[in-house]
N, C-alpha and C positions, 0 to 999 in steps of 0.2 A: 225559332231557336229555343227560348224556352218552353213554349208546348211539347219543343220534343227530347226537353233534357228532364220536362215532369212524365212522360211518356217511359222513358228508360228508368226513371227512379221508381217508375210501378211497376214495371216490370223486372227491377230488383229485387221489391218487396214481394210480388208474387212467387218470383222462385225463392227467395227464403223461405217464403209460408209452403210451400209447396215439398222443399226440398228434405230428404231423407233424414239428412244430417243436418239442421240447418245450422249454415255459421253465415253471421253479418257480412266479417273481413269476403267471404269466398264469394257471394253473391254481388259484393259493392266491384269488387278486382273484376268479376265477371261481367260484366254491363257497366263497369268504368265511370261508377258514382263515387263519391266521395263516402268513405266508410264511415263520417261522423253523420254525415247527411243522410242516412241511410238508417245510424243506430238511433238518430232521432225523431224519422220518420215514425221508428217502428216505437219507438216509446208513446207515441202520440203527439209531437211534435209537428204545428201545421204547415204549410208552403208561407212563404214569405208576401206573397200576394194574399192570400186567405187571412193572415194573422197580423196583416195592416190594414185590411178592411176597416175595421172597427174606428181607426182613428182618422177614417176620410170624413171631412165636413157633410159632403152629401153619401145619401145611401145608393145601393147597388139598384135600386128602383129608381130612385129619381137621377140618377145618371142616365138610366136606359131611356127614361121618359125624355131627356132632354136631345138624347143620339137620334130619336126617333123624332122629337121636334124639326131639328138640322134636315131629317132627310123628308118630311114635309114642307118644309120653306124651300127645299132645293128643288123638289117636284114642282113647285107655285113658280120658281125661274128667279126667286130672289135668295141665293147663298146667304145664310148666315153669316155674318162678323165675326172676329174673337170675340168681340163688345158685345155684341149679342146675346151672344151665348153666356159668357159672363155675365151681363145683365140677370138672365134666365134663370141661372144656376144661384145668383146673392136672392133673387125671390124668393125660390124653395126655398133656402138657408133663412131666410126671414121670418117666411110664412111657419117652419117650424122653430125655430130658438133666433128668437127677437134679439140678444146681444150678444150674438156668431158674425164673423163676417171670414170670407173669403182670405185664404193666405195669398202670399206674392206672387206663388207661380203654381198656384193652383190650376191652372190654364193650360200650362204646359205637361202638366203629370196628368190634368184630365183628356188631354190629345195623345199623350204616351199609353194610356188605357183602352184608347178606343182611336184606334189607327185610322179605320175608315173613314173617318169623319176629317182626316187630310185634303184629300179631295174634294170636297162639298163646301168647306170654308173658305169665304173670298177675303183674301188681305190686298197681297200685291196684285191681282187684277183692277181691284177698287182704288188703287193708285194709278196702274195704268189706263184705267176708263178717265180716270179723271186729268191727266196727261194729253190723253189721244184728243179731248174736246177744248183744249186750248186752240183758238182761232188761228194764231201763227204756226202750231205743229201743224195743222189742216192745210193751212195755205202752201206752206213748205212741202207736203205731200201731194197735191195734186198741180202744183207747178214742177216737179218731178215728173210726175204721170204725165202731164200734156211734153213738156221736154225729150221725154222717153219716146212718146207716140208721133213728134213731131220730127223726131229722128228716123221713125222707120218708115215715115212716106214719102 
């Protein structure tokens, strides 16, 4: 959704740059952007994701090193943790400015960044692995099974 609301706002800017007459208001009306969002683009005003970069603890490098991490531990068969990953992410923060540390939901804004990485981190299965190997959930399950199988012969 916003890939395709920065999509429509270039494409407002280009037909203003482009247009005979340009006016703001007619190009923003026309591709239905906001006309302030539009006259600030064009002042040199950055995207809201570009112009809070600066004030993320880790860089746009060492985040991609760490997505790429995630998706080498998941090839290996063992998912990263949130813990993990956090772990990961306060080392680089260490290794370059020694009295940084991690905000509170830093965690969460770094998985709203990087979507893909949804998939590949194990929480609630590492509860339910840990669940599934309690001896009386076991016993409970396959005195089922023999019940079941004891019924259909």
């Amino acid at each position: 959704m916003k890939d395709n609301k920065e999509k429509t706002l270039q494409n407002a800017i280009t037909h203003y740059k482009d247009s005979q007459k340009p006016s703001i208001r007619a190009s923003a009306e026309r591709f239905g952007v906001a006309y302030s969002t539009l006259r600030g683009r064009l002042g040199g005003a950055e995207d809201r994701v570009k112009g809070h970069s600066r004030l993320q603890a880790l860089t746009e490098y060492e985040e991609k090193a760490i997505v790429r991490w995630c998706a080498k531990v998941d090839e290996w068969g063992h998912p990263a943790t949130l813990t993990m990953v956090k772990g990961m992410a306060e080392a680089m923060l260490q290794r370059r400015l020694k009295d940084r540390v991690l905000g509170r939901h830093w965690l969460s804004r770094f998985l709203g960044r990087h979507k893909e990485l949804a998939s590949k981190l194990s929480t609630r299965l590492d509860r339910q692995r840990a669940f599934a190997s309690n001896p009386r959930v076991l016993r409970d399950f396959f005195q089922k099974v023999f019940a079941t199988l004891n019924s259909l012969l």
